[in-house]
N, C-alpha and C positions, 0 to 999 in steps of 0.2 A: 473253077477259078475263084468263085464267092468265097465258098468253102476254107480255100487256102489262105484268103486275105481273111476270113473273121479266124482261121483258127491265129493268123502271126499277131493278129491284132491281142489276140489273148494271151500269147505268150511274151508278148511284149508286155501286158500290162500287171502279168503276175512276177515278170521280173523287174518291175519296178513298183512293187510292195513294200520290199524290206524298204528302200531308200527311203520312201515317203513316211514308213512307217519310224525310223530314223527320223526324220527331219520332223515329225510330231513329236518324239520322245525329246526330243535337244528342243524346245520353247522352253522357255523362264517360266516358272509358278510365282506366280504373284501373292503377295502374302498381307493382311492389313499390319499397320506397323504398331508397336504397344501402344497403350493409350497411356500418357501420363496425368497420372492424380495429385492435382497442385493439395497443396495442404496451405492452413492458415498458418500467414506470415506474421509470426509475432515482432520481426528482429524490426529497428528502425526507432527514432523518433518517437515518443507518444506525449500529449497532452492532456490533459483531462480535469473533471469537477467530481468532487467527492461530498456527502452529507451522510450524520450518520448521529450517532451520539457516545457521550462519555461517563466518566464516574473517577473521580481522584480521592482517595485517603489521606486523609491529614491529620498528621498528631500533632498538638502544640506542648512545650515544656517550658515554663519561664526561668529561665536562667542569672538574669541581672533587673536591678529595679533600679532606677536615678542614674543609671550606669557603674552602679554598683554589682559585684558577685553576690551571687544568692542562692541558699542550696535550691539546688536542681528540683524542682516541682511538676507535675507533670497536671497539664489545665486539661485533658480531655483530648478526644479526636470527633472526625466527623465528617463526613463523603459528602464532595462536592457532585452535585450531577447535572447535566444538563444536554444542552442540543451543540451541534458544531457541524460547520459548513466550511467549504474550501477548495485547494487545487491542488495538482501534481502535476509534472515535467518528469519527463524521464530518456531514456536511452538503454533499447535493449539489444544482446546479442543472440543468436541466436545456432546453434552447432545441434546437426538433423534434431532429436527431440529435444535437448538441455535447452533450455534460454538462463540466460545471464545480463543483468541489468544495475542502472544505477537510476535513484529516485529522490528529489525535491518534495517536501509536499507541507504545505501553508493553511491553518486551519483557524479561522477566527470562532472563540469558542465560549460559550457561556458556564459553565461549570460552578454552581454557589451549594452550598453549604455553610451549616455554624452550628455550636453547642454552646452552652453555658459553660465559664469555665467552672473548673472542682472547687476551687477556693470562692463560690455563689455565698457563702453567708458573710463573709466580708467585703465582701467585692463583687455584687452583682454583674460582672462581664462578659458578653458572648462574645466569642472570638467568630469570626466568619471569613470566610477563603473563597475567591471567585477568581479564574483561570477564564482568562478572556483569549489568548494565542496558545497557539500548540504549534512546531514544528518539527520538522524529520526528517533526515540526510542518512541515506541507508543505502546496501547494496544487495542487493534477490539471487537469488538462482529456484531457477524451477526447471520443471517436467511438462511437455504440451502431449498432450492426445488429440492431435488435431487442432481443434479450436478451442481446445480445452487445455487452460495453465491453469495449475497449481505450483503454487512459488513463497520460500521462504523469506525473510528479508532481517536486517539487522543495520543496526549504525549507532549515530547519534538520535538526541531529541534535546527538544528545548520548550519553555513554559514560561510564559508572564503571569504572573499573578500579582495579584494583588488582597494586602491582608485588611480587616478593621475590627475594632476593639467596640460594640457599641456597648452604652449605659444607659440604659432608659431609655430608649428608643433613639439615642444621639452617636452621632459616632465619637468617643473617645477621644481613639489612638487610630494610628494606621502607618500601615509600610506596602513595600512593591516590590517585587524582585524579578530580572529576570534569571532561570536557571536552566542550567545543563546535566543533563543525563545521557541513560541509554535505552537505548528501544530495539523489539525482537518482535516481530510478527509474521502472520500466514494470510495467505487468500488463493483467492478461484476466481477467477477470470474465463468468459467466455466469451467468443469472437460469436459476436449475432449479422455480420455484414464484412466487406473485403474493407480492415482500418480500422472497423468499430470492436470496443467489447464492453461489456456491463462486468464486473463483480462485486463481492464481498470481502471484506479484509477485516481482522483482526489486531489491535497492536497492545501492545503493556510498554509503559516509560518506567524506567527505572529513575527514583528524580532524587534521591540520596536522600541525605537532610543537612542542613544549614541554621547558623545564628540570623535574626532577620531584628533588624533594630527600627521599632516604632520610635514615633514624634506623636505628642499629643496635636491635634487641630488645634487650629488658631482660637477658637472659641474659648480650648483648654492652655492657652499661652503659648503654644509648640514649642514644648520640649521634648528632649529625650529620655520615652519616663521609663521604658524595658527591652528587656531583651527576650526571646523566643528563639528555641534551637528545635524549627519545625522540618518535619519530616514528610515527603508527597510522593506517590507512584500515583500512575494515569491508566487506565482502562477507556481502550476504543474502541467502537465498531462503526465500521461505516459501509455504504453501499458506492461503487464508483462507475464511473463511464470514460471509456475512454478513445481517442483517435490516434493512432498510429502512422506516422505517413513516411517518407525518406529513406525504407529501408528496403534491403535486396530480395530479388524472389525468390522465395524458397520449394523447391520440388523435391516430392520421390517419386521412382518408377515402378 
């Protein structure tokens, strides 16, 4: 009787194999799910401080004396250089690697140079050119490698200077101008934190050239004793920092 019951118990239990072995095969395999790798968010908002330094070219040509026409003479040139400090605003976009951007940026600037003009043995006059503002209204397009943009830029620019004529250690003459140009430059940007990045930037202003009409100082009676049809391009480098905030998150998978 044992016998009977262990053998039905056995044939019960190899016909309920398959089932079991079925109802192990039908469970879900669980799988972990991709892992997403956020990349730096360039797009959004950024503000920032910039410090770096420059160098301007300036030809002068005196053209009119008393406000009279005079042949065209050319007094010399001679590079303005110095230090310059300042800011940027901007607003970028950002399409998976391309960013696309619009930038402000304000730079109070020390820039001095002077030569002697050519006509020294009648006229011992050094002309000297000091660019105290620099501005720039431009639009970028770059390429990111992660945290890493490299980006072009182009627009306008603009430049206050200011000219003076000294004699003997006195100043003269003198005039002011503010002027407009164009500007083209490059940089590298790198994201060192989620907002922040440090770069490098390059710029050139193309500043044309223009008539600029001095007045002697009052010392010299101020009058209007000439004219100069001076010429300026700008060379910039600077190092930047910048915070980015207000813009969308950016992922690849």
């Amino acid at each position: 009787m044992k016998k009977a019951l262990l053998v039905g118990v056995s044939l019960a239990a190899l016909g309920s194999a398959p089932a079991l072995a079925a109802d192990l095969a039908a469970r879900p395999v669980y799988t972990k799910a991709p892992v997403v790798a956020p990349i730096y968010n360039w797009a959004g908002f950024y503000i920032g401080f910039n410090a770096g330094g420059g160098w301007s070219h300036n030809c002068w040509d005196i053209n009119a004396a008393g406000g009279v026409a005079v042949p065209t003479t050319a007094e010399g040139c001679h590079d303005a250089t110095g230090a310059l400090v300042g800011g940027q605003i901007g607003y970028r976009w950002q399409v998976t690697n391309w960013v696309f951007g619009l930038e402000a940026q304000g730079d109070w600037a020390n820039l001095k140079g002077s030569n002697t003009s050519s006509p020294a043995a009648l006229f011992p006059l050094v002309n000297q050119t000091k660019i105290d503002a620099i501005g720039l209204f431009t639009g970028q397009v770059g390429y990111a490698w992660n945290n890493v943009l490299w980006y072009a830029k182009g627009g306008a620019a603009v430049t206050h200077s200011k000219y003076d004529g000294i004699l003997t250690g006195f100043t003269f003459d003198q005039a002011s101008e503010t002027r407009w140009g164009g500007a083209v430059g490059t940089g590298v940007e790198i994201g060192f934190a989620p907002g922040w990045s440090v770069g490098v930037e390059y710029d050139h202003l193309f500043m044309g050239s223009r008539n600029v009409n001095f007045t002697t100082t009052p010392l010299f009676l101020s009058f209007q004793d000439r004219t100069d049809h001076i010429k300026q391009d700008v060379d910039m480098a600077t190092v930047r920092v910048n915070y980015t905030f207000g813009g969308p998150v950016v992922a690849r998978y």
